[in-house]
N, C-alpha and C positions, 0 to 999 in steps of 0.2 A: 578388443577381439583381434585375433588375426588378419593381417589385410585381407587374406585370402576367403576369408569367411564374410568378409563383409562386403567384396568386389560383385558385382549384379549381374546378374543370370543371364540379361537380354539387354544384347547391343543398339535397342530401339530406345531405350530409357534416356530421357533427358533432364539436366536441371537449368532450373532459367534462374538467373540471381537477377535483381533489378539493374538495370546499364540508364536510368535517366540522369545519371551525375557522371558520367564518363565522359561527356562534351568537358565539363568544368574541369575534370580527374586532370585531363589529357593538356588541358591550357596549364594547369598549375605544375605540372610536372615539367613543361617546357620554357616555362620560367625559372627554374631551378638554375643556381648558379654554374656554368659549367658545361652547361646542357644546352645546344645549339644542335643544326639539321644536317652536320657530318655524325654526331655520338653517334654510337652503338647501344639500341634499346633491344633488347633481349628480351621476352614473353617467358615464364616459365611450364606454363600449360596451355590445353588450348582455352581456359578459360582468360589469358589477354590475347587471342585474338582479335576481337570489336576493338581491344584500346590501339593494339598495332595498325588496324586498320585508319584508324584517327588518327595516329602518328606519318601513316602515310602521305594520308591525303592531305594533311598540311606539308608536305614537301620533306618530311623525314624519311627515307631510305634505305639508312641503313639500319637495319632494324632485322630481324631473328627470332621463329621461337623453337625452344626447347622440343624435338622427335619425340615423341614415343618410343616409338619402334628402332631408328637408327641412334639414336643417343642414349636412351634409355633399355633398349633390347625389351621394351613390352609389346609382344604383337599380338599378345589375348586383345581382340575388338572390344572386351569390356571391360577391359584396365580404365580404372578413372583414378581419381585423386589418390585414391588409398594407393593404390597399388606405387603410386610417383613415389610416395613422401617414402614406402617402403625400399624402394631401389635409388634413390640419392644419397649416395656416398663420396667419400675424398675421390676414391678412384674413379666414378661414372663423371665429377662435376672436371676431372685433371683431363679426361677425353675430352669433354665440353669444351672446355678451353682450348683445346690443342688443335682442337677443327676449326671453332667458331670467333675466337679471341675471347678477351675481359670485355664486360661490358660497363658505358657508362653508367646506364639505367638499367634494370633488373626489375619486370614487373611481377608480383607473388601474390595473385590474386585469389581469394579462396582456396588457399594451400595449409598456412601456417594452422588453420586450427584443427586442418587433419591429421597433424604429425604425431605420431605414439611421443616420440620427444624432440618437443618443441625448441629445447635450447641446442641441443644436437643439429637437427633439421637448419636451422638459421646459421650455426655457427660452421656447416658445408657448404650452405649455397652462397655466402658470400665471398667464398673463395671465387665465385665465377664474375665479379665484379671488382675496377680498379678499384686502387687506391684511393681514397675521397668521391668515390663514385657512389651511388646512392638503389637503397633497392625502396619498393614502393609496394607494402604488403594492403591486402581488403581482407577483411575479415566483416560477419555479422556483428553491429554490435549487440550484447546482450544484454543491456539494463532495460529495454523496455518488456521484454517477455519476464524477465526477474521479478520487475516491481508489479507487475498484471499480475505474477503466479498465474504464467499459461506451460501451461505443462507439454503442451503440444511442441515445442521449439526445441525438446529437448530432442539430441539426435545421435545414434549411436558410433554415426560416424565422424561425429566432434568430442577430439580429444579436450580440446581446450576452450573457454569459453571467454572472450574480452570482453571491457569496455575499453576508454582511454585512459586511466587511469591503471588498470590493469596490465594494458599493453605498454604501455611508458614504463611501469615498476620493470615488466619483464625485459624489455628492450635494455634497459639503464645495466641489470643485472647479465645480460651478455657483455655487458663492455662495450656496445658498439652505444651510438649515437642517435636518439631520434629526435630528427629535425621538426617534424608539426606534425601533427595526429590532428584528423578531419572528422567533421561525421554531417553525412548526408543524411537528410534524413525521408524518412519514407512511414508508411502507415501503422505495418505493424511490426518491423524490426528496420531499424537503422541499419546503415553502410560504414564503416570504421574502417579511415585512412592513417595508414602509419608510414609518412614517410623516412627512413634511416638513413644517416651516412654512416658508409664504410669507412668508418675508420674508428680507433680505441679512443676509449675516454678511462681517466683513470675515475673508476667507480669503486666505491664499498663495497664486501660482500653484502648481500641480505638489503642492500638500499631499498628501500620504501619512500612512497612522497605524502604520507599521511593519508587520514580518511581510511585507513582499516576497519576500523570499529564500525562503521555505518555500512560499508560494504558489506561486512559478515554477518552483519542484523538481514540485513538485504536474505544474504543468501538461505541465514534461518528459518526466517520467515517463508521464504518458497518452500524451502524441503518441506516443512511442520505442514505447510498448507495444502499438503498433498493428498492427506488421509482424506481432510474434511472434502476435497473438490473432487475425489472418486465419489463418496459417498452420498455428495450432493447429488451431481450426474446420475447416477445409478437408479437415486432416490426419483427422480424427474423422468427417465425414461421407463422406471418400472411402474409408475401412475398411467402416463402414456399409454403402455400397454396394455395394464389392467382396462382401461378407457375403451381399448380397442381403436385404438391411433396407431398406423403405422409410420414409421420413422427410416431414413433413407440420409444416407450421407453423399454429398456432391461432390467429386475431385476422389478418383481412387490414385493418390499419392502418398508421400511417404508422410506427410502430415495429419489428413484422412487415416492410416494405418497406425499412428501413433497414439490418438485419440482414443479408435475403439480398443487399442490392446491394451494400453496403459489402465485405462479406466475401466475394465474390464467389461465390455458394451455389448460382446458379439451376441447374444444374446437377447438381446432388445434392439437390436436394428436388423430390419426388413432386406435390406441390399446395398450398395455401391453405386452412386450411377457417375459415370466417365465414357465419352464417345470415342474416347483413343480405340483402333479399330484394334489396335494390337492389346489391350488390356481387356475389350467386351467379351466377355464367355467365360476368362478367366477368374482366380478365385484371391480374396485378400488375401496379403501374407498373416499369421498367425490367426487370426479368426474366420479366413475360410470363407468368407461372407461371398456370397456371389456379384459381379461387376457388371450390371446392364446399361446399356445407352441411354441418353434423357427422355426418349419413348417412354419409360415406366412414370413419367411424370404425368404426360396426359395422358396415361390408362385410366388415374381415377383413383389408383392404390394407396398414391403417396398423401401422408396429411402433413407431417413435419418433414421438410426438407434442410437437413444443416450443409452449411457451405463452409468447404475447407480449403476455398480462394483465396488468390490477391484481393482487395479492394475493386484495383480496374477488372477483372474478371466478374468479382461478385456482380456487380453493375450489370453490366453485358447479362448475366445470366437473369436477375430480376428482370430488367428488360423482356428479355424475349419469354416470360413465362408470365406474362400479364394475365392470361387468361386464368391459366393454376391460380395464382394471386386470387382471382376475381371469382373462383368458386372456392375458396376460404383455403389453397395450401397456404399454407406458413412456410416459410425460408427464414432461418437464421445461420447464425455462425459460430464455428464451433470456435473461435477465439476470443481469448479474455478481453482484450482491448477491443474487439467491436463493437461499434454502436447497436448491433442487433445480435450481440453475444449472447449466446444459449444458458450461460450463466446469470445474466440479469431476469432469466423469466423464475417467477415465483414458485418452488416445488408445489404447492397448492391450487395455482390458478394454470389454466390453461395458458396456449402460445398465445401471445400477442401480433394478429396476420401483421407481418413487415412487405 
């Protein structure tokens, strides 16, 4: 879609990507050959601000990240990623340079999978980084939502979807060089480190590093598996209802939103509940569902309650609704890989209280 159609309405919207491996990111990045506490580390969103922050406080200084508004001319307050990846060009990154210098290190964290084109978008911003200098992309990885077939990870605003193996084929195929690909790992989607040198390596058109074939089974399998995990769902919340259980989803985010629209749900769930003061009153995107605060849990209404949290989130919320718990609501989660995944309950048998 358009950047423009996909850039968000309200400059209160926030994304949290996981940062407990950025202590680790930020050491191994300063071990890099080269890389000493004069370089020039450069941020290209404000999503490495936390790591430039790290880079400070261990004595690095010279450090920069990428404006918005005076490097890029976006002063719309709800310019995010999309709107970057749309105005990075030769001519914005040849300004870049001419204010800020080349940088040794180049941080691109949660950028590359926004790009409409991805080999384009890379093969500009390395123009803002010397010679043998090195740029240090994050990305989600995508094999654990793949192999789960969780449908919910799918995102409109990702062009492109890696693992390591994926981002290696594709890095190899710029011509450029990638030094070590990481992966942190976390509960229900990995952190994918690709670190690159700038500079050319002479590569094949079309290089590949094997393992095709198991990939694309991979990817088969999730599409095919898509009819049957609507219809399961569908199948599970329209008993529910018939039952006279009311059902309520936790987290009105863009994961929560994908869920019921995807799987066509609005219709079998009750409301939203989210305490963001700026999202209470308002209405889901595409299914309209109304967004109340966690009040509606001890009114008494809610029976199944699905959570569209982190892990550490989930937690904290089980916690503090012990009581709900202790007069039979159910809490599960609307993800494949959870231990209290709404997929594992039986379309036959009721919730199992978690």
């Amino acid at each position: 879609m358009p950047h423009q159609q996909v850039k968000s309405h309200f400059d209160w919207l926030t994304y949290n990507e996981p940062e407990g491996h950025l202590d680790d990111f930020t050491q191994r990045l300063m071990q890099l050959p080269g890389i000493h506490s004069s370089s020039k580390i450069v941020g290209l969103t404000y999503k490495d601000d936390s790591t430039i922050a790290r880079f400070n406080k261990l004595g690095y200084e010279n450090t920069y990240r990428v404006d918005a508004a005076s490097d890029l001319g976006l002063t719309d307050p709800c310019a995010g990623l999309e709107s970057i990846q749309a105005v990075l060009d030769t001519a914005r990154v040849s300004q870049i340079v001419a204010r800020h210098g080349l940088a040794d290190l180049l941080l691109v964290r949660h950028v590359l999978e926004h790009a409409h084109d991805p080999v384009a978008f890379i093969l500009v911003i390395r123009a803002m980084v010397k010679p043998g200098g090195y740029l240090a992309f994050e990305m989600p990885d995508s094999s654990k939502f793949i192999r789960a077939c969780d449908y919910t990870f799918v995102w409109e605003e990702h062009i492109t979807y890696f693992n390591a193996q994926t981002l290696g084929t594709f890095v190899a195929n710029t011509a450029l060089e990638m030094r070590e690909t990481i992966i942190y790992p976390y509960p229900l989607e990995d952190s994918l480190i690709g670190i690159v040198n700038n500079s050319k390596v002479v590569t094949a058109p079309g290089r590949k590093q094997g393992g095709e074939a198991a990939l694309l089974a991979e990817g088969e399998r999730f599409a095919d598996g898509f009819m049957s995990a609507r219809s399961q769902l569908q199948s599970l919340f329209s008993m529910w209802q018939q039952a006279g259980k009311r059902v309520a989803i936790f987290g009105a985010g863009h994961l929560a939103a994908k869920f019921i629209n995807m799987f066509s749900l609005e219709n079998l769930v009750y409301c939203v509940i989210d305490d963001n003061s700026h999202k209470k009153q308002l209405l889901m995107p595409g299914s309209r569902l109304p967004i109340r605060g966690s009040g509606e849990i001890e009114l008494g209404g809610i029976d199944y309650c699905l959570l569209s949290l982190n892990p550490e989130s989930e937690q904290k919320v089980l916690a503090r609704n012990q009581s709900y718990r202790d007069r039979g609501g159910k809490f599960m989660s609307i993800f494949a890989s959870s231990p209290i995944s709404v997929y594992n309950v039986s379309e036959y048998e009721p919730a199992k209280n978690q």
